[in-house]
C-alpha positions as CSV (number, residue, x, y, z in Angstrom):
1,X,17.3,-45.0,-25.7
2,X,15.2,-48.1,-26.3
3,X,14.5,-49.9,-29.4
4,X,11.6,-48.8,-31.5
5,X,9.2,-49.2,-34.2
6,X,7.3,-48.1,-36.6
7,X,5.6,-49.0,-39.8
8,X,3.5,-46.1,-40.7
9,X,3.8,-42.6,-41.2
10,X,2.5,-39.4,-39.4
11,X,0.6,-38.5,-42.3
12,X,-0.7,-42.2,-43.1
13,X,-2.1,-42.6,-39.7
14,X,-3.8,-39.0,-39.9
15,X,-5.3,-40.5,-42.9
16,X,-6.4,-43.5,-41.8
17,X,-8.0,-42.1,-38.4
18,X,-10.0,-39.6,-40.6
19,X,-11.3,-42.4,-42.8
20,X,-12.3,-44.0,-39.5
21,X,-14.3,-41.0,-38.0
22,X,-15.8,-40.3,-41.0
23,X,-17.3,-44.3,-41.3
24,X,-18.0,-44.3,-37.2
25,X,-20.4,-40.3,-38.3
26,X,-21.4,-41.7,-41.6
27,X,-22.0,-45.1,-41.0
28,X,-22.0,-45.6,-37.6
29,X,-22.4,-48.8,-35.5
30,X,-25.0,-51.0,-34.8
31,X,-25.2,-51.3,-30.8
32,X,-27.6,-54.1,-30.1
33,X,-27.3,-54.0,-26.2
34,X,-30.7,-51.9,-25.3
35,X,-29.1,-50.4,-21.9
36,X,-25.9,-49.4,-23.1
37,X,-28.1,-47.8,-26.8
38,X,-30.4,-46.3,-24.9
39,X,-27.3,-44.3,-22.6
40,X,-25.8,-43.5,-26.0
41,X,-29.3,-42.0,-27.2
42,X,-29.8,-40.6,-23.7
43,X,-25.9,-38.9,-24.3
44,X,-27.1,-36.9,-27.2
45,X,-25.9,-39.1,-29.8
46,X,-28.1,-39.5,-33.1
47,X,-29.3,-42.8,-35.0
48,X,-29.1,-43.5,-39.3
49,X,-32.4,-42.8,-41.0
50,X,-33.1,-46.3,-40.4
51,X,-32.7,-46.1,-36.7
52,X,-30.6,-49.1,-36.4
53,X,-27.4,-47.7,-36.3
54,X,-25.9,-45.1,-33.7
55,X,-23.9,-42.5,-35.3
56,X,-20.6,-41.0,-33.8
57,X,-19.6,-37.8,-34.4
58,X,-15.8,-36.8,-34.6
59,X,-16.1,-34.6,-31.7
60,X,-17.6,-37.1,-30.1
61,X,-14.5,-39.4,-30.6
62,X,-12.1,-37.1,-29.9
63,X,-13.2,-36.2,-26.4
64,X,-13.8,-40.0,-25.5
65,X,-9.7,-40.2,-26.9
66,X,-9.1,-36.8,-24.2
67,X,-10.7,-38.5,-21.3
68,X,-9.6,-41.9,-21.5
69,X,-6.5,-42.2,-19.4
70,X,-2.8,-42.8,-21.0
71,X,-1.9,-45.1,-18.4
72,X,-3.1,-46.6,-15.2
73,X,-2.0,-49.1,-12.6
74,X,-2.7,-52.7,-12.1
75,X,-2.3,-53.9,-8.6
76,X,-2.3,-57.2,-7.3
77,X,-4.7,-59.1,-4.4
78,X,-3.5,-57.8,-1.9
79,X,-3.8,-54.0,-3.3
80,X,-0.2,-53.3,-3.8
81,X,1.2,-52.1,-7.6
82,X,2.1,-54.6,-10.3
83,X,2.3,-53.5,-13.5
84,X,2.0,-49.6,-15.4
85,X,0.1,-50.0,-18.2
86,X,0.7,-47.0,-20.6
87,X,3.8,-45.8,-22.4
88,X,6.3,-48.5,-23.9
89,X,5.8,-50.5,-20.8
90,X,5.8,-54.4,-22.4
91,X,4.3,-57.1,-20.1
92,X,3.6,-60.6,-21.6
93,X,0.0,-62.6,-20.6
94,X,-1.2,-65.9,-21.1
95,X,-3.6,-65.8,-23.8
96,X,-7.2,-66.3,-23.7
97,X,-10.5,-68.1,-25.2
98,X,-8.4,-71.7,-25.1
99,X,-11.1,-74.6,-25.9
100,X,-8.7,-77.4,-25.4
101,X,-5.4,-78.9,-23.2
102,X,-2.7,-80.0,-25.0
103,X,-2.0,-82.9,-22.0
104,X,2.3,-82.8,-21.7
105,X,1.3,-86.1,-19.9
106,X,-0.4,-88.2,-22.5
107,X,-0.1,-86.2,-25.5
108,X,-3.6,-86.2,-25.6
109,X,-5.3,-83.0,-26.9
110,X,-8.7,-82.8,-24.9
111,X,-11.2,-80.6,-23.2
112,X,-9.5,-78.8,-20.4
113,X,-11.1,-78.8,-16.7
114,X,-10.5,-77.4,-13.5
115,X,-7.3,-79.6,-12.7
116,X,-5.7,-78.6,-15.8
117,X,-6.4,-74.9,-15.0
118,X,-5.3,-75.0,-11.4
119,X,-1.7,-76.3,-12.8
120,X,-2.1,-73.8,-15.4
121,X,-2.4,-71.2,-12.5
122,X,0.4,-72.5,-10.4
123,X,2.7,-73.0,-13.1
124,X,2.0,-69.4,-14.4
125,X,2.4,-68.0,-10.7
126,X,6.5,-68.6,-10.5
127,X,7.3,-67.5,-14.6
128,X,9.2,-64.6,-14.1
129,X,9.0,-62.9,-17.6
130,X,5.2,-63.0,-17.6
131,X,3.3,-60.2,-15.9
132,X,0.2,-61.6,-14.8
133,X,-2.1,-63.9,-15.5
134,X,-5.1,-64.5,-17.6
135,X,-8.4,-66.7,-17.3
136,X,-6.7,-68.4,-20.3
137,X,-8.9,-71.5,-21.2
138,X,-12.3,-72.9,-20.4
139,X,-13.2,-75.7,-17.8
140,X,-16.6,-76.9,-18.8
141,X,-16.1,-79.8,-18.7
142,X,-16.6,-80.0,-15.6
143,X,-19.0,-77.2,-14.9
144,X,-22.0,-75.5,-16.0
145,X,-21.1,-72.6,-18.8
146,X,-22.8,-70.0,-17.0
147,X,-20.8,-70.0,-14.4
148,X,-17.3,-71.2,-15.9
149,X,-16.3,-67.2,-16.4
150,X,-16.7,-67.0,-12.5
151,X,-15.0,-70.3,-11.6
152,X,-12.1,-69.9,-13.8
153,X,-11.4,-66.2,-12.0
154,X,-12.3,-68.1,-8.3
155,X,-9.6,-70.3,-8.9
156,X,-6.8,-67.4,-10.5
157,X,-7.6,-65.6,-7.2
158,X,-6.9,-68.1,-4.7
159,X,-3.6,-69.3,-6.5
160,X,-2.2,-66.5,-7.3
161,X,-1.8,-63.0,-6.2
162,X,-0.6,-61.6,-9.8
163,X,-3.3,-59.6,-11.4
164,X,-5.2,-61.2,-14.1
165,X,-7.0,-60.7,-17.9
166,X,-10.5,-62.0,-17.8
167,X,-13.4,-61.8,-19.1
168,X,-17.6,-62.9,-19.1
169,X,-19.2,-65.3,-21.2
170,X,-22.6,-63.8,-20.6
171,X,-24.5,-60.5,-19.6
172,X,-25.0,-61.5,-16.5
173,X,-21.1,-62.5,-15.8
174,X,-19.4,-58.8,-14.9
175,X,-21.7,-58.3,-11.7
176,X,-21.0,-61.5,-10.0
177,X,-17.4,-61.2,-10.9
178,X,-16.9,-58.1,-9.6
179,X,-18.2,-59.2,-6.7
180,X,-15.4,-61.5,-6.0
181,X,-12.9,-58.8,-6.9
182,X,-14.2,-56.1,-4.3
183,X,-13.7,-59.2,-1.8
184,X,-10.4,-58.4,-2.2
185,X,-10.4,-54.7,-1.9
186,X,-12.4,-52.3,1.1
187,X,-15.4,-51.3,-1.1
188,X,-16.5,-50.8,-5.0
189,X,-14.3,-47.2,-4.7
190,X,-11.7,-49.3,-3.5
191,X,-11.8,-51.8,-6.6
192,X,-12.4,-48.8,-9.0
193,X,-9.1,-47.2,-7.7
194,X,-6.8,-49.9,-7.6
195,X,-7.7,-52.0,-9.9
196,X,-7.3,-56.0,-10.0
197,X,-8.5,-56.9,-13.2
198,X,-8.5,-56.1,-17.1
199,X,-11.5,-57.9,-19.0
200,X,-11.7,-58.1,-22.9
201,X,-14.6,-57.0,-24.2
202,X,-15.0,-58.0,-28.2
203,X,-16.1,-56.0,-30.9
204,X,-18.3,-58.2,-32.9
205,X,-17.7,-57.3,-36.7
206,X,-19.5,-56.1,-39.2
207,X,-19.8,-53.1,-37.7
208,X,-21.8,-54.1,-34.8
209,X,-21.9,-55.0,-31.2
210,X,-23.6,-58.1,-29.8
211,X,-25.9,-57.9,-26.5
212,X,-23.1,-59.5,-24.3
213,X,-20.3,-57.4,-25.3
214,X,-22.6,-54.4,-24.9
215,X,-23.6,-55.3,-21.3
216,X,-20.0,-56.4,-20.3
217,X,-18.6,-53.0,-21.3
218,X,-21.4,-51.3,-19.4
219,X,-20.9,-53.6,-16.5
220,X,-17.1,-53.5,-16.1
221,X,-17.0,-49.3,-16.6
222,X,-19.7,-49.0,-13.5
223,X,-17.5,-51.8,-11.7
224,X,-14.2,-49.9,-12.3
225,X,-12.8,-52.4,-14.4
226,X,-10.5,-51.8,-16.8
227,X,-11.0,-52.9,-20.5
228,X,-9.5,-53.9,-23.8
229,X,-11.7,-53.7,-26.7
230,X,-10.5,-56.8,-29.0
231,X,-12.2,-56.6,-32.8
232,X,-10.7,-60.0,-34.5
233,X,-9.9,-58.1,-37.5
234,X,-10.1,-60.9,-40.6
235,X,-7.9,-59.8,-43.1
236,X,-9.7,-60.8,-46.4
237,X,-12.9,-62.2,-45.0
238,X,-14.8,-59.5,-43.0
239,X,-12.5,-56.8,-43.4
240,X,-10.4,-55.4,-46.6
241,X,-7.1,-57.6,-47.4
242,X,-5.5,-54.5,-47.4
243,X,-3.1,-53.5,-44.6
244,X,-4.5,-49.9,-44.6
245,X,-8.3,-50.8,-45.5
246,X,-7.8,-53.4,-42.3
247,X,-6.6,-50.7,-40.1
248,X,-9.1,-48.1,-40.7
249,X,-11.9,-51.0,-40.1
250,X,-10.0,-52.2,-37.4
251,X,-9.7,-49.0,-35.6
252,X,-13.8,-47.9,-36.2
253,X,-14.2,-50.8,-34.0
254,X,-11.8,-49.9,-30.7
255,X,-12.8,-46.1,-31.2
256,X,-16.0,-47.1,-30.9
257,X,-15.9,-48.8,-28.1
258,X,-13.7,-46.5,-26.1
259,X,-15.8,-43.5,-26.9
260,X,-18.8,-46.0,-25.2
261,X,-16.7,-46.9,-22.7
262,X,-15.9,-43.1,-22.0
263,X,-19.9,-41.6,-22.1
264,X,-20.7,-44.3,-20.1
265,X,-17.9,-43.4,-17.3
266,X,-15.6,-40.4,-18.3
267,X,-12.0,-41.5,-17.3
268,X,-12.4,-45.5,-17.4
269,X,-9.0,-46.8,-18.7
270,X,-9.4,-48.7,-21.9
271,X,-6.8,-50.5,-23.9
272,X,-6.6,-50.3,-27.7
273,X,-6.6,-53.8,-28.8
274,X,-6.6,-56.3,-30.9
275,X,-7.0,-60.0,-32.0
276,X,-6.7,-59.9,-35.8
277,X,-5.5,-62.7,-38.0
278,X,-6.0,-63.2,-41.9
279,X,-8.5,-65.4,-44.0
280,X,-5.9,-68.4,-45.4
281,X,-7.5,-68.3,-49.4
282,X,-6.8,-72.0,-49.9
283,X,-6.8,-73.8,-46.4
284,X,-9.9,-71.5,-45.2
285,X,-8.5,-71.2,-41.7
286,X,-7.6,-67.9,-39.6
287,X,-3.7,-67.9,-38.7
288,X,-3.6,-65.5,-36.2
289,X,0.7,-65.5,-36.7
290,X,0.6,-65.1,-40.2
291,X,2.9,-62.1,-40.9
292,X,0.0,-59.9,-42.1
293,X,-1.4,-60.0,-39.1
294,X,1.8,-59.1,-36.9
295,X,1.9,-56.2,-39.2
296,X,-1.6,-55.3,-38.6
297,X,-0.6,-55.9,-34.7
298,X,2.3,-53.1,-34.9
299,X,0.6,-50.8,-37.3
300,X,-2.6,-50.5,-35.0
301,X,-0.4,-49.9,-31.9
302,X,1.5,-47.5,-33.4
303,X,-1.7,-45.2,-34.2
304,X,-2.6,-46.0,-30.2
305,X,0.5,-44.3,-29.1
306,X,-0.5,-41.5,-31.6
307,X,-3.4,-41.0,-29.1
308,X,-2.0,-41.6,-26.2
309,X,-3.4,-44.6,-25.7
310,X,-2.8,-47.6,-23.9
311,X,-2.3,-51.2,-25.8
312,X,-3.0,-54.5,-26.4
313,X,-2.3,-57.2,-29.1
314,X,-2.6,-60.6,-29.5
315,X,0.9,-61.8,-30.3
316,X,3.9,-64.2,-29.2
317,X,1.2,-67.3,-29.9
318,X,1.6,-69.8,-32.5
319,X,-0.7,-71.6,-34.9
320,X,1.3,-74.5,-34.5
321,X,-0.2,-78.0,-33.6
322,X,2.5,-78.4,-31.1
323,X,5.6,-77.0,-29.3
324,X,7.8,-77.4,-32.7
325,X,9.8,-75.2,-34.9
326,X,6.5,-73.5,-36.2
327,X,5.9,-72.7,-32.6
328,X,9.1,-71.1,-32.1
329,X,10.1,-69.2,-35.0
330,X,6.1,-67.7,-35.1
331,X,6.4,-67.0,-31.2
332,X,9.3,-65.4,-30.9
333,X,9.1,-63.4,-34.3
334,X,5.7,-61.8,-32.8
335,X,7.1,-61.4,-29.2
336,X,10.2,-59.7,-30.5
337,X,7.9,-57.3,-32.7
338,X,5.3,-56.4,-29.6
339,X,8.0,-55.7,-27.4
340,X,10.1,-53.2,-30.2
341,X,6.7,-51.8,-30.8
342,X,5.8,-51.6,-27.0
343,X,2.6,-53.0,-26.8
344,X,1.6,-52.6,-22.7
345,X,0.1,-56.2,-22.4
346,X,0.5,-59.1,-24.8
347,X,-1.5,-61.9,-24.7
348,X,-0.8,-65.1,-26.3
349,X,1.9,-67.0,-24.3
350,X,1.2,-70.5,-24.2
351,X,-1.3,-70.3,-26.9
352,X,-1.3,-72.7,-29.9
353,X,-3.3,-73.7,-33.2
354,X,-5.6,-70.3,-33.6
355,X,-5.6,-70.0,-29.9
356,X,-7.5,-72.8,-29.4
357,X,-5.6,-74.8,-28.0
358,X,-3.3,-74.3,-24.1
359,X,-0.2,-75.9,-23.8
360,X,2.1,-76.1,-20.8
361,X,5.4,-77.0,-21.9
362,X,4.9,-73.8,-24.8
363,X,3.8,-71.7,-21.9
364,X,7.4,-72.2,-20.1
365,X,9.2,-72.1,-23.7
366,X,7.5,-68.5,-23.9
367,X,8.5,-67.6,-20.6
368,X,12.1,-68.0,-22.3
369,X,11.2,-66.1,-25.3
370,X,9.9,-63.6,-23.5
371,X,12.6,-62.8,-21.0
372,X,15.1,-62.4,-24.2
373,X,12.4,-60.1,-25.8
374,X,12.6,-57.8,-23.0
375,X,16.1,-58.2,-22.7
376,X,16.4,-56.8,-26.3
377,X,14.5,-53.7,-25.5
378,X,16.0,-52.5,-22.7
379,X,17.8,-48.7,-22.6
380,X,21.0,-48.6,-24.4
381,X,23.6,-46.9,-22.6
382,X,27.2,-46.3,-22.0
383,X,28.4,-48.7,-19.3
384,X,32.2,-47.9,-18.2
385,X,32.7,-48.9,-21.9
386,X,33.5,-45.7,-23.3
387,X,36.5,-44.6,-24.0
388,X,37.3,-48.3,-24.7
389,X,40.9,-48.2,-24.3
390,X,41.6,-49.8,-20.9
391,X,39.5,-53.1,-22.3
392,X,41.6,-52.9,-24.9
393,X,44.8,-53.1,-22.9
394,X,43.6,-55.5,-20.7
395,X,42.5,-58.3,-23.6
396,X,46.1,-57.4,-25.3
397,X,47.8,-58.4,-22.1
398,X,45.5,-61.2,-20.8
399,X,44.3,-62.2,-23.9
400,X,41.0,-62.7,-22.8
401,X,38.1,-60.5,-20.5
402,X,36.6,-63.2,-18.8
403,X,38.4,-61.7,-15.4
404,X,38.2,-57.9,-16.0
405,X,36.4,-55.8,-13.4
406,X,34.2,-54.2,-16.3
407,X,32.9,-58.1,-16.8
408,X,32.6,-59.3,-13.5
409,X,30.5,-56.0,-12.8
410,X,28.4,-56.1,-15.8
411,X,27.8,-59.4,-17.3
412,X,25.0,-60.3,-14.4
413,X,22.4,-58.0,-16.4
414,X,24.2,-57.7,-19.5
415,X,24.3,-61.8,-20.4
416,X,20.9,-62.8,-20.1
417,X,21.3,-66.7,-19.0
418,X,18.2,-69.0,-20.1
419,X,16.7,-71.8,-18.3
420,X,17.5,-75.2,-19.3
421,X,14.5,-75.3,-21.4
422,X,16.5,-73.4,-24.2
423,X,19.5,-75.8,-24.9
424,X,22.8,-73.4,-24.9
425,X,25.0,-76.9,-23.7
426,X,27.6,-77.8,-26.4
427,X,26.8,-81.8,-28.1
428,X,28.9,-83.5,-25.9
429,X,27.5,-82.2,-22.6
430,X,23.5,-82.5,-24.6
431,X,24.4,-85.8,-25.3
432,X,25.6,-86.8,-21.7
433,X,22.2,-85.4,-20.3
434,X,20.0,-87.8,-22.5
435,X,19.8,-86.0,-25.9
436,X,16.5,-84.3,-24.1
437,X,14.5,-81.8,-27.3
438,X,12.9,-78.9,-26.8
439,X,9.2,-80.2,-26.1
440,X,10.8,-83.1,-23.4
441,X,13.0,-80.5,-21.8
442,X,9.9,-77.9,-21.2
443,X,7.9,-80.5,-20.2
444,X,10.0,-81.4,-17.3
445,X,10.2,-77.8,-17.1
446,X,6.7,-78.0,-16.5
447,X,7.0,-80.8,-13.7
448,X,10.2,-79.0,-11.9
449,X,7.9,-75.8,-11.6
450,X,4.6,-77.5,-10.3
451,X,6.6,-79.4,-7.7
452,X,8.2,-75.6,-6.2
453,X,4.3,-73.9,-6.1
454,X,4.0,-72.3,-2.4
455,X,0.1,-72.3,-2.5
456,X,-1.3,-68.3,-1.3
457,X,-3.4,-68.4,1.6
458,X,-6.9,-67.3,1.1
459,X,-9.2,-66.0,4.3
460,X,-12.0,-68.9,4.5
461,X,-14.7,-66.3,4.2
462,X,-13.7,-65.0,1.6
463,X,-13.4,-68.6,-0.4
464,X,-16.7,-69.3,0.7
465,X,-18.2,-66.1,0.0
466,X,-16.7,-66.6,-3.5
467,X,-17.7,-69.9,-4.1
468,X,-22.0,-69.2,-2.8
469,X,-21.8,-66.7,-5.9
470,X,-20.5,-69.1,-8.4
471,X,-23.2,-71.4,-7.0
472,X,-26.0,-68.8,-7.2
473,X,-25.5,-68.7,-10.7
474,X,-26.1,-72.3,-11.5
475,X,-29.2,-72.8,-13.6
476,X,-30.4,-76.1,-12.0
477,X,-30.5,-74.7,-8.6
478,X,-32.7,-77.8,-7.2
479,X,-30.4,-80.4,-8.0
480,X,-27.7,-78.8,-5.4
481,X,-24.7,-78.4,-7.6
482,X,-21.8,-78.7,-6.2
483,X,-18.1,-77.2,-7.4
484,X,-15.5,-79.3,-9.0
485,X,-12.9,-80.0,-6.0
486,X,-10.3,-77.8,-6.5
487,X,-6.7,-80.4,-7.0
488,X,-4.2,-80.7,-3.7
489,X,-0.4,-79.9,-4.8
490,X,1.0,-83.2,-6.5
491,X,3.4,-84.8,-4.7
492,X,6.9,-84.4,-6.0
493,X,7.9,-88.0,-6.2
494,X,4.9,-88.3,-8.0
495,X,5.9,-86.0,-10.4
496,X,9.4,-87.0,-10.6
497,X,8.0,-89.6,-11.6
498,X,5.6,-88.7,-14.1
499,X,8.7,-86.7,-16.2
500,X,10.4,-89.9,-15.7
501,X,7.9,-92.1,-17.5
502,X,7.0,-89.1,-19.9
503,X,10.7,-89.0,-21.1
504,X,11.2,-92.5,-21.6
505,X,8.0,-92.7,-24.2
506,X,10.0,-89.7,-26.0
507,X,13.1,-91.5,-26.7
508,X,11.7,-94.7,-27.7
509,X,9.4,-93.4,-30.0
């Protein structure tokens, strides 16, 4: 058996589903996309006596729940499997809606662009403990807004094969998107049945959902694409303080949108999900790691499962300013907790200060904490252990079981051995290798990793074809935009280098 967890019980989630239906009936949501209203209208659904608000019946509800699927497949460019999403299946992400860079270079927190996310990209490509990747933070700086969605997936697609968590910015982003998906795939039927993509699509609050959200959700479930409907629950602000009041807001919002997501395309794999953080009474901020909002994270996943559900949760991120102790203790406490509670896709790795803010050198750090999460859950089982007796004979007369056939067999997958970004070196030998800490040593991390990309080939007409659609989306079509150039692979004395210098203004500091 594997770990597990849970944190509320059968009769408590009954309760709090009930409470849920009866607000999503009673209430009901305001849906202020017209296209995606007017199908829910056109579906037999029913409006409030004001007719602002659509109303959702129970039964309703409960055969979106029936026909959504409790798992599906993510596949990678080139069409073949990657990851099962459904079950207790736990694969980490890169989180999303990043703003800024935290530059391991400079130290400079800035605006990100397009040569910050193409070593993002790389680096993420080679980090074995997280699944796939995700369109994590924006590039406009250097490029217009309308079409940064599409040019942050155009350059995830050409370096890197993984699968990947996206998202638009706009309601016209999910066609042209698409588009450079099914490039990758024989035909739309293709695309729908092995998918490449998952995009978020974000309840707003307030029991509402904004045009762009509505438009992406219709857009994705016509495209095939899978989705994960991400309310940022605000513990204390617009929703109740309360664990249980949260949860029953929390979950009007993603049955909602699942039962859209299922009228508008019976069968269209959504992900119960979630970005939920509490309202800080004295510093007015949203800490997305405080500890109510892991327990939020867990709790909502928990009633998922009771449905059969696929997940997702925003978790092993920090609100940290930097890759500190803060970092650590609030990333690995959530990452732990997601993958006991088995949430299918996390996303938050490399995330810091209310996921604002991308860093590299946390990304790699997470890779670590990651990699011991899922070592922690796997399947516990007897292992030539039991009965016990011959180890015990053999330590009595060696005195030691370094040497013993059961170790030399077992301790590959059993001892799970970190990279040299986790220090496990005793002083002595610490203090021999230049007294590196933790924010140093995942920042050459960060350099080592770069240097050892293999760039993926991508068919010329394909990159063209991809980059005409970005360009067709440009709003000042008569000043001929052109792309931001997309960076060549650094050199590795060159980055050699860079550690080098980076180091040295460490330990002088």
């Amino acid at each position: 058996m594997r770990p597990n967890l849970s944190v509320l019980s059968d009769d408590l989630i009954a309760k709090i589903l009930t409470e849920a239906k009866r607000i999503m009936s009673e209430t009901g949501m305001e849906i202020r996309g017209e296209k995606l209203r007017q199908r829910l209208l056109d579906s037999g659904l029913k409006t409030d006596s004001s007719g602002k608000r659509i109303l959702f019946t129970a039964d309703v509800v409960d055969a979106a729940i029936e026909s959504a699927p409790g798992s599906f497949t993510l596949y990678n460019r080139d069409g073949e499997p990657h990851a099962e999403i459904g079950g207790n299946n736990v694969h980490f992400v890169p989180g999303s809606s990043g703003l800024k860079i935290q530059d391991h270079r400079s130290g400079e927190t800035r605006l990100s662009n397009s040569t910050d996310f193409i070593e993002y990209a790389r680096l993420c490509d080679g980090l074995e403990h997280v699944a796939y990747l995700a369109t994590a933070f924006s590039t406009n700086k250097d490029i217009e807004s309308q079409v940064s969605d599409a040019w942050r997936l155009y350059m995830t697609l050409i370096t890197s094969k993984k699968p990947v968590v996206s998202g638009a910015f706009s309601e016209e982003g999910v066609p042209r998107m698409a588009k450079m998906m099914q490039m990758f795939r024989d035909d739309r039927a293709d695309l729908i049945r092995r998918p490449l993509s998952i995009f978020t699509i974000t309840a707003t609050g307030n029991f509402r959902y904004g045009e762009d959200s509505c438009q992406n959700l219709l857009d994705c479930v016509e495209s095939g694409i899978p989705v994960e409907i991400v309310p940022v629950t605000l513990m204390g602000l617009i929703a109740p303080v309360t664990l249980v009041g949260a949860l029953v807001f929390h979950c009007v919002d993603v049955l909602t949108g699942i039962t859209m997501a299922q009228i508008a395309r019976p069968g269209t794999p959504v992900l119960f999900g979630g970005a939920p953080a509490t309202f800080h009474m004295k510093a007015a901020s949203s800490p997305m790691a405080a500890i109510e909002a892991q327990h939020l994270n867990v709790a909502y996943v928990q009633i998922a499962k009771s449905l059969g559900l696929p997940t997702q949760a925003y978790m092993a991120l920090s609100d940290a300013k930097m890759l500190d102790a803060q970092a650590g203790g609030e990333t690995f406490s959530s990452a732990l907790l997601a993958a006991i509670a088995g949430v299918n896709s996390v996303s938050g790795p490399g995330m810091l200060d209310f996921v604002l803010t991308f860093s590299l050198p946390k990304l790699v750090f997470d890779n670590e904490v990651c990699g011991q999460a899922l070592h922690f859950i796997r399947e516990i089982q007897a292992l030539g252990d039991l009965p016990t007796q011959g180890l015990v004979d053999q330590l009595l007369r060696d005195d030691h079981l370094i040497t013993s056939p059961h170790t030399l067999e077992h301790w590959p997958k059993e001892l799970y051995l970190t990279e040299p970004v986790v220090d496990r070196l005793n002083r002595e030998t610490w203090e021999e290798g230049g007294s590196m800490e933790l924010h140093e040593r995942a920042c050459a991390d960060v350099e080592i990793r770069l240097a050892k990309y293999e760039p993926v080939a991508t068919d010329p007409e394909i990159d063209t074809a991809m980059r005409a659609l970005i360009k067709e989306g440009f709003v000042e079509q008569t000043a001929l935009p052109e792309l931001p150039p997309v960076p060549d692979k650094p050199a590795p004395e060159v980055v050699a280098g860079r550690r080098g210098r980076a180091g040295r203004r460490r330990r002088t500091s």
